[in-house]
C-alpha positions as CSV (number, residue, x, y, z in Angstrom):
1,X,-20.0,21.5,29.7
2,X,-16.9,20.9,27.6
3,X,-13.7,19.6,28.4
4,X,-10.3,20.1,27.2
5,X,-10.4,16.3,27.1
6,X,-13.7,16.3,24.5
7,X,-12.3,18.7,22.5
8,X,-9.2,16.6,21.7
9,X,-11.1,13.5,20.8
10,X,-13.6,15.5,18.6
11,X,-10.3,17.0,16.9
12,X,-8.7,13.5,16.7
13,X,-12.1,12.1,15.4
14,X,-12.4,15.5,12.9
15,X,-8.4,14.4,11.8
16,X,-9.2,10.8,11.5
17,X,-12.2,11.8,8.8
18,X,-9.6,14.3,7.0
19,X,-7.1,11.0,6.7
20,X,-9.4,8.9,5.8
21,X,-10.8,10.9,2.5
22,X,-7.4,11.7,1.9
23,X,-7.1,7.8,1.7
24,X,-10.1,7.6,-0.9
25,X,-9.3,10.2,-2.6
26,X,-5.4,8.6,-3.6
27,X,-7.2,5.2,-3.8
28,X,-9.4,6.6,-6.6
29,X,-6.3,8.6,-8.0
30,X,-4.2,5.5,-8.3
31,X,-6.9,3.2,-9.4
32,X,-7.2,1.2,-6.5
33,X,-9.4,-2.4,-8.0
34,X,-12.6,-3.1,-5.5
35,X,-9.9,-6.0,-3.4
36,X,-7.1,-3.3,-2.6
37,X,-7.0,-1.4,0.2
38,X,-4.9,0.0,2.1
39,X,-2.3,-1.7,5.3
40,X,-2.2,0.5,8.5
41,X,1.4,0.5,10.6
42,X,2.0,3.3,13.3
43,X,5.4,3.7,12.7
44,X,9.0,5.7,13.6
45,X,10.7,7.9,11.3
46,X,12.8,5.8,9.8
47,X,9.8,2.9,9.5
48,X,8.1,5.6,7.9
49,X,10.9,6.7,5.3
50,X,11.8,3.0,4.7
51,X,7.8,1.6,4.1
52,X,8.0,5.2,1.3
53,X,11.0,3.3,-0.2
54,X,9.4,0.3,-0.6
55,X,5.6,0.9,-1.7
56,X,4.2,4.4,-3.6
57,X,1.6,5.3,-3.0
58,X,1.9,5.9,0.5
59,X,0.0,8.4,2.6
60,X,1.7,9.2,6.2
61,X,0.8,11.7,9.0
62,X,2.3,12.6,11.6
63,X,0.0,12.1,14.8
64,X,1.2,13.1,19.0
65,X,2.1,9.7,20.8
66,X,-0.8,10.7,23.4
67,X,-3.5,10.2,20.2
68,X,-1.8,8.1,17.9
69,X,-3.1,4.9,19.4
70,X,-7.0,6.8,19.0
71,X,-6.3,8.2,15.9
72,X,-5.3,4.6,14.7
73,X,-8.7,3.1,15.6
74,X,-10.6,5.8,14.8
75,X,-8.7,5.5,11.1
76,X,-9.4,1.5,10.9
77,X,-13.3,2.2,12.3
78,X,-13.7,4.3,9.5
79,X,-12.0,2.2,6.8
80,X,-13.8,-0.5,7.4
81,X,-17.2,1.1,7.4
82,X,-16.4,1.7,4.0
83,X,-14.7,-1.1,2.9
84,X,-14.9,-4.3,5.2
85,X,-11.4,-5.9,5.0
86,X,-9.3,-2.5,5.5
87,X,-5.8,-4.3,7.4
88,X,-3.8,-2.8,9.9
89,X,0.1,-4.3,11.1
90,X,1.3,-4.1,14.4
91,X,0.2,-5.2,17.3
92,X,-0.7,-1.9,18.9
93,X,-1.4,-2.7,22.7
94,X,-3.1,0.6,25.1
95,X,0.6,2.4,25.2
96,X,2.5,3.3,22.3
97,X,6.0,4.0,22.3
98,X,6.9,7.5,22.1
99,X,8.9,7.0,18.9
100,X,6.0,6.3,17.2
101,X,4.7,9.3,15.6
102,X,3.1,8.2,12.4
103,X,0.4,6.6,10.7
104,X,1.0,5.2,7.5
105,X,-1.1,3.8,5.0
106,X,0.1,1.7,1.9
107,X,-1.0,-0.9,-0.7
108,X,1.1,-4.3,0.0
109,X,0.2,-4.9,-3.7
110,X,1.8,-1.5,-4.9
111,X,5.9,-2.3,-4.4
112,X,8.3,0.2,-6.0
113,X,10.8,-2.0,-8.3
């Protein structure tokens, strides 16, 4: 039997893969050395549009508060599967505020100047 409630996570778990080779795929892009990888904040708007000012590349989705805190660990998981050391900012407790509405993704090395 399936429930409404197994059908999100296997669509936040499907989403979280998407993000995650979308990740890759700009790592690889960029040039990304075998120590980068990439910082995960769940941020606002404004977080969002300031962390884009200050680091490129950045890759950002916009996630419902009711997942965001899954999609975040299913995003992490899956980093560091690939790559152990993926890092994440934030302390991100079991409720997130409903302000947050993205996940973004950027190389602390990679600053815009």
């Amino acid at each position: 039997m399936i429930t409404s409630n197994t059908v999100k996570n296997k669509t936040v778990a499907h989403q979280a893969m998407v993000y995650v080779y979308d990740l890759n795929n700009c790592a690889s892009e960029f040039g990304f050395k075998a120590d980068d990888g990439w910082e995960l904040q769940v941020a606002s708007e404004g977080k969002k549009k300031e962390l884009e000012k200050q680091y490129y590349p950045t890759v950002s989705v916009k996630v419902l508060p009711e997942v965001l805190l899954e999609f975040f660990k299913l995003v992490k998981e899956r980093l560091a599967q690939i790559k152990s050391g993926a890092g994440n900012s934030g302390d991100h407790s079991n409720s997130v505020d409903k302000d947050l509405q993205y996940l973004v993704a950027y190389n602390p090395k990679m600053l815009l100047r």
